[in-house]
N, C-alpha and C positions, 0 to 999 in steps of 0.2 A: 480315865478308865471308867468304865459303867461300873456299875454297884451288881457285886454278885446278885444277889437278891432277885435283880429284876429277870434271869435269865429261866429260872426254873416257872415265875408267875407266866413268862410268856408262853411256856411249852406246855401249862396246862391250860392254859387258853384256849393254844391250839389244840390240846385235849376232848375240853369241854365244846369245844366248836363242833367237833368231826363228826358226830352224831348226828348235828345239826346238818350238816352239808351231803352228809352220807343218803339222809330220811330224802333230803329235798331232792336230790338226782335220782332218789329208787322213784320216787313221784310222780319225776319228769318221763323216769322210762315206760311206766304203766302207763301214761296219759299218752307216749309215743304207742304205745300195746293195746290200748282201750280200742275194741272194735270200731271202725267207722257205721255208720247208720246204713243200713243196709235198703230201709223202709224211709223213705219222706211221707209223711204224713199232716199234709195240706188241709188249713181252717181256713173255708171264706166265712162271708159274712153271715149272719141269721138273723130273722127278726120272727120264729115262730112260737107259738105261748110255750110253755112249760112244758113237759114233757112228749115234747113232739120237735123231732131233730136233734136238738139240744146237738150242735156239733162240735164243740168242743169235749163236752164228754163222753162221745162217740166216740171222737179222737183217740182218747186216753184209754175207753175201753178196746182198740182196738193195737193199741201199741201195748197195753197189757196181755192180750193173747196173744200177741207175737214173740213178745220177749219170755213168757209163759205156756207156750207149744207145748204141747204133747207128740212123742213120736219122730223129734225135728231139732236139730241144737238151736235155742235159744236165738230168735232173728230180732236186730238191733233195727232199731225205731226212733225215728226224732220228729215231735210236732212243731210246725211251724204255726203262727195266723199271721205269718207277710210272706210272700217269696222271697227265697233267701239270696244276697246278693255275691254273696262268697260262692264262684266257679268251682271250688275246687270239691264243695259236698256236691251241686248238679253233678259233676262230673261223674261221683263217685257212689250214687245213689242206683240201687237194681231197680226200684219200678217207685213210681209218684201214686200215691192215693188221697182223691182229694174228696172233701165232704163241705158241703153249706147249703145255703139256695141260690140256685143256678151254678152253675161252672165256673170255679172262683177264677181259673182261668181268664175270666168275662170280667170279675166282680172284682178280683183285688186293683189296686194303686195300678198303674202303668201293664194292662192287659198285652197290650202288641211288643213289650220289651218281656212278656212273663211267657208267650208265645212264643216268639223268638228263640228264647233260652228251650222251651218244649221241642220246638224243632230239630234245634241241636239235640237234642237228650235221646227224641224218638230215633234220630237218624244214628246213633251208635247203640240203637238197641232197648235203651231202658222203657220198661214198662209202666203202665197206666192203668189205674183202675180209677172209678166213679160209683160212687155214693151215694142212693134215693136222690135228690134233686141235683145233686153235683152233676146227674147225668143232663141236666136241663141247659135249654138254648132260647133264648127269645128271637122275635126277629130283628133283634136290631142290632143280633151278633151274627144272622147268619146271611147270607148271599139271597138274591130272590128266589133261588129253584133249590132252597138249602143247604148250599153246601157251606161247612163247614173243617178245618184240619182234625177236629174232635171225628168228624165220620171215618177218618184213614188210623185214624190215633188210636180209638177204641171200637170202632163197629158200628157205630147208630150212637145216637141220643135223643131225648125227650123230648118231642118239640111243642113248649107252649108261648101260648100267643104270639104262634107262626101263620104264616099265610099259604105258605106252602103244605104244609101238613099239620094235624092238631089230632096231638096224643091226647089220653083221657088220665087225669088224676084224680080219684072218688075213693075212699075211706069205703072197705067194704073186708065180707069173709072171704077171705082166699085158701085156698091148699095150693103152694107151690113143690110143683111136682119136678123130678132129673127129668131130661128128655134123652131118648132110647137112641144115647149114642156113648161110645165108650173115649170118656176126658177125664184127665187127672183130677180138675176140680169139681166132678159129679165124687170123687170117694169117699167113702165112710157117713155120709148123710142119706138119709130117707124123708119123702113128702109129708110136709110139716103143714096145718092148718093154723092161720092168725088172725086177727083182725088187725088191717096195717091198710096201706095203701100200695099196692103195688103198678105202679103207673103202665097204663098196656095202650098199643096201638103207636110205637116209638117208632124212631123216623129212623130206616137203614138204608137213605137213598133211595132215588125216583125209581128206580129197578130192583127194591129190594134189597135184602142181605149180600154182597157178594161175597166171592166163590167160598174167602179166606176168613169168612163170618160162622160161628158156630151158635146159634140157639142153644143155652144148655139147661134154660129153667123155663116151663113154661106154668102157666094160669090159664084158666079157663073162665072167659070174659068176655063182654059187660055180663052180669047175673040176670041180666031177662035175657039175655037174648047170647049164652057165648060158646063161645069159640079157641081156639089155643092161640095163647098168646106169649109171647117171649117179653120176659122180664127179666133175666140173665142172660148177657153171651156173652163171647170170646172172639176176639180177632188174634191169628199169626200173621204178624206184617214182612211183608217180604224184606223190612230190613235186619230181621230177624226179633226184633219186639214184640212184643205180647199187649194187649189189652185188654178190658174184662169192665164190664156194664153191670151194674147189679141198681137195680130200684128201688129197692127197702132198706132199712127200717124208715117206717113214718114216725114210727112211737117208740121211745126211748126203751120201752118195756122187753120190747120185742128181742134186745139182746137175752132175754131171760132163756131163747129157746137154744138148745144145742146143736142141733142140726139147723140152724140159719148161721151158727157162728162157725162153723163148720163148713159152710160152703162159703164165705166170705175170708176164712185164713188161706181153704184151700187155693182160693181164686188169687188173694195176694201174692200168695208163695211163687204158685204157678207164674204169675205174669214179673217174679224177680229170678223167674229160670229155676226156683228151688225142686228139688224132686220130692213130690208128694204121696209117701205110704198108700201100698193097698186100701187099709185102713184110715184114711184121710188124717187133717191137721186138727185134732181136738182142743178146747181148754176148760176146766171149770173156772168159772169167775166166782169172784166174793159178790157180795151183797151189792147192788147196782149203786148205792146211795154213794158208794165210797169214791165213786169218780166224780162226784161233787156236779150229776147236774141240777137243774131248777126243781126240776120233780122228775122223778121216777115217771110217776104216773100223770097221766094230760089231763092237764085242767085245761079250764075254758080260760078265752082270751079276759084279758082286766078291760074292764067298761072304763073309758076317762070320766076320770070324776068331773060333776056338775061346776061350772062357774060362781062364785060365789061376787055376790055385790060387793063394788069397795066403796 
């Protein structure tokens, strides 16, 4: 026969345990309950000085205004800097937005397997947006008479040192102005003057914008000599997908304005189908330093240091 004794130590065992197994299953159910990401938010590579792209904390500033919205319940964000090989978040993601220099698209590990997966993604709908250079294409990603899947995907892109066409990128004052059409992601922002780079003279196909192409921000460009120029638009793809082209920010600063963060939520939302307020998607941000990039503000490039005799 066992020893009375042992019979009650075991049932406070089991006592002392059940807390324990109780906490870890409520854990499991939250983390079954924890929103999936609604947003991917794609980092290629950069190699530009300090305060200028800085995309990764671009990134983070712009999954903080999402998760952060004004006006909108709180939309879940996850940044990647590789594409992610787990099917089941592509699967499960409303729209891809991607930031680096050129179309990481182009730029990460295994391009034609991250294309592929885009494919898939476009064709049940999910949306795309691009990022000051993210919108970019060299030629030695696009076709000779430029085509590209990025022109069906999003509308146009930036073509440099293309041969077919050659957009202009030059550091100048701009006012980016709505253009006099009535889009959810023209709301609650008004024409904002900066000093940034807004890339003009972008490539929407040998014939122009088609039908399913919307102009929604335009500049007035080159400054000796301009003209209206689209640095925002919008594609509705007939597989019911959305896209959405945006060419700024150059300089990390530029987030400080509210009406560019503003047409930049609005344009996310929109292209993950979200329905966007009269009033558009607002956010205040904290202090820019706190998304940890190189500098705030753009320094010049570091000169390599001189050789020293050994």
């Amino acid at each position: 026969m066992k020893p009375a004794w042992r019979i009650p130590f075991a049932v406070v065992g089991i006592l002392l345990l059940a807390p324990l197994f109780t906490a870890a299953t409520a854990a499991c159910a939250a983390a079954a309950d924890s929103p999936q990401p609604q947003v991917l938010i794609v980092v290629g590579p950069s190699q530009h000085p300090p305060g200028t792209h800085e995309v990764p904390a671009g990134a983070r500033v712009m999954e903080y205004m999402l998760e952060h919205a004004e006006g909108i319940p709180p939309v879940a964000a996850e940044i990647v800097d590789r594409w992610p090989q787990d099917k089941r978040l592509l699967d499960h993601v409303k729209t891809v937005v991607f930031t680096g220099d050129i179309f990481p698209g182009e730029t990460l590990p295994n391009p034609e397997a991250i294309k592929a997966d885009l494919t898939a993604m476009m064709a049940r709908g999910c949306g795309i947006v691009c990022v000051h250079y993210a919108t970019g294409l060299r030629a030695q990603h696009v076709t000779a008479d430029g085509d590209h899947p990025l022109l069906r995907w999003m509308g146009g892109y930036f073509a440099t040192g293309c041969e077919h066409h050659r957009s202009v990128a030059r550091v100048v004052t701009a006012t980016l102005a709505p253009a006099e059409v009535d889009h959810p992601v023209l709301r609650g922002w008004k024409a904002f003057t900066f000093d940034d780079e807004p890339y003009w003279n972008n490539y929407f196909g040998k014939d122009g914008p088609a039908a399913n192409v919307t102009p929604l921000v335009t500049t007035m460009m080159p400054p000796d000599a301009p003209k209206k120029e689209t640095v925002v638009w919008a594609v509705q793809r007939p597989d019911g997908g959305r896209g959405l082209g945006v060419v700024v920010p150059h300089y990390f600063r530029s987030w400080r304005i509210a009406d560019l963060r503003t047409l930049v939520l609005n344009g996310i939302c929109w292209t993950a189908q979200l329905e966007i307020p009269a009033a558009g998607i607002h956010c205040m941000l904290p202090d820019l330093a706190q998304f940890k990039p190189a500098s705030v503000e753009p320094l010049p490039p570091q000169k390599p240091k001189p050789k020293t005799a050994s």
